[in-house]
Each structure stands twice: as C-alpha cells, then as structure tokens.
C-alpha positions in Angstrom: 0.0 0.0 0.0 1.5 3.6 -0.8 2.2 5.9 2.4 -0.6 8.1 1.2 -3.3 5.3 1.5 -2.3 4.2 4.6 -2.2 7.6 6.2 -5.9 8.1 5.0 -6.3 4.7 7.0 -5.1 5.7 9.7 -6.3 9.2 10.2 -9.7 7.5 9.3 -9.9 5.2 12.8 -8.0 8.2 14.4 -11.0 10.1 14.4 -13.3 7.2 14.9 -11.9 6.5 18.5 -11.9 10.4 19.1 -16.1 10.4 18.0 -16.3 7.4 20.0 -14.2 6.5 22.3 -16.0 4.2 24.9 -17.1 2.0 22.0 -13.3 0.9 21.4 -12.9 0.9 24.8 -15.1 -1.4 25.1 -15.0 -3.4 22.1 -11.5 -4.1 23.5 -11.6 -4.0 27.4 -14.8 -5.0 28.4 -16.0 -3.9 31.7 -13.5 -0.7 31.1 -14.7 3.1 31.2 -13.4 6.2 29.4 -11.8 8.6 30.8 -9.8 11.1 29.0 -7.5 11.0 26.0 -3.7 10.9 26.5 -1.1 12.8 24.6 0.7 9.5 22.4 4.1 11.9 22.0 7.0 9.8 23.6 10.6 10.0 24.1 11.4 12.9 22.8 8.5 13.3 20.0 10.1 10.6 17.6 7.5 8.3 18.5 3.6 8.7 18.5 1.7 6.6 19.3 -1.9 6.5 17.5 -4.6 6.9 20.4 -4.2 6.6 24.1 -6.8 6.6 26.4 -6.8 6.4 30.4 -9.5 4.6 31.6 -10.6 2.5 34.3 -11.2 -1.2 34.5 -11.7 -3.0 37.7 -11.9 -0.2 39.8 -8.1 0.7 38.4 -7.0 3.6 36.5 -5.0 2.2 33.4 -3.6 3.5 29.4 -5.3 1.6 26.8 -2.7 2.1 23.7 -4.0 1.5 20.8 -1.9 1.0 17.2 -3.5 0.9 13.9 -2.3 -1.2 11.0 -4.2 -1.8 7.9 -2.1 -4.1 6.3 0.2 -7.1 7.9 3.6 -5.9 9.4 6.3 -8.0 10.5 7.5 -5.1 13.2 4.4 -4.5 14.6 4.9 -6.5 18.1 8.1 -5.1 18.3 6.9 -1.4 18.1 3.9 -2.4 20.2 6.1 -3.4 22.9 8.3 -0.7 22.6 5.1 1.8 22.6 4.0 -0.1 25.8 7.4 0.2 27.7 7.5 3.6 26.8 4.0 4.9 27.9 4.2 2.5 31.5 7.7 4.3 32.1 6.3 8.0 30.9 2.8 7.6 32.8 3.4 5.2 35.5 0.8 3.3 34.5 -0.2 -0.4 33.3 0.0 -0.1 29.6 -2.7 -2.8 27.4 -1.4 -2.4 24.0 -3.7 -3.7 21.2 
C-alpha cells in the first residue's frame, strides 16, 4: 500500500476512536470506562503513538494504547512493545497495547 493510503487509514480510525471513544474501549476491554485522551508523543516526539486513552477497568486507572495497521507488518509487536514500555515508564501506568 503507498504511504498516502495508509495515512488516510489511519487518520480514518483516528477520528473514529476520538467520535467514540468508549465504544473501542469497550470493544477491547470489556468492563472498562473512558476517561480522557492521553497525549501518544513519547521520548522525545520521535515516536507517537496512535490513540491513548486512560480509563478505568476494575476499579483501576490504566492506558489503553491502541496502534493501527491496515495491512500485515512483521514489526508491529516489536513497536507495540516498545510503545508499551514507553508509555508504563512515561505515565506510570499499566500499559494494554492492542
């Protein structure tokens, strides 16, 4: 896919978890609740993450990360993981990254 397509795709589900935010929550936590959006810039801006929300899920406050990726990427756990390590160090915070 060109870089052009792809950034439609992923600005695309960008906004869709800003319109709705609890329905990805949760879709992917279930039992979790919204709380605010959380800035995805990390170490020093040359990573950003795509959407990451604090919310609470059994009785916890917690960063739901969340990565989209339209087409199949060999890296992606890697950068996952590296997202998640990132974010639990920045926010002391459990990190779910999905």
């Amino acid at each position: 896919m060109d870089k052009q397509a792809q950034f439609v795709w992923d600005d695309t589900m960008k906004r869709l978890v800003c319109v709705h935010p609890q329905h990805f929550v949760s879709w992917l936590l279930k039992g979790a609740t919204f709380q605010r959006f959380v800035d995805g810039e990390m170490r020093n801006k040359t990573m950003r993450a795509d959407a990451i929300l604090e919310v609470v899920f059994r009785d916890e406050p917690m960063l739901l990360h969340i990565e989209f990726q339209r087409d199949s990427d060999g890296e992606m756990a890697q950068r996952l993981l590296e997202y998640n390590i990132y974010a639990t160090r920045a926010y002391k915070r459990s990190v779910l990254s999905c």
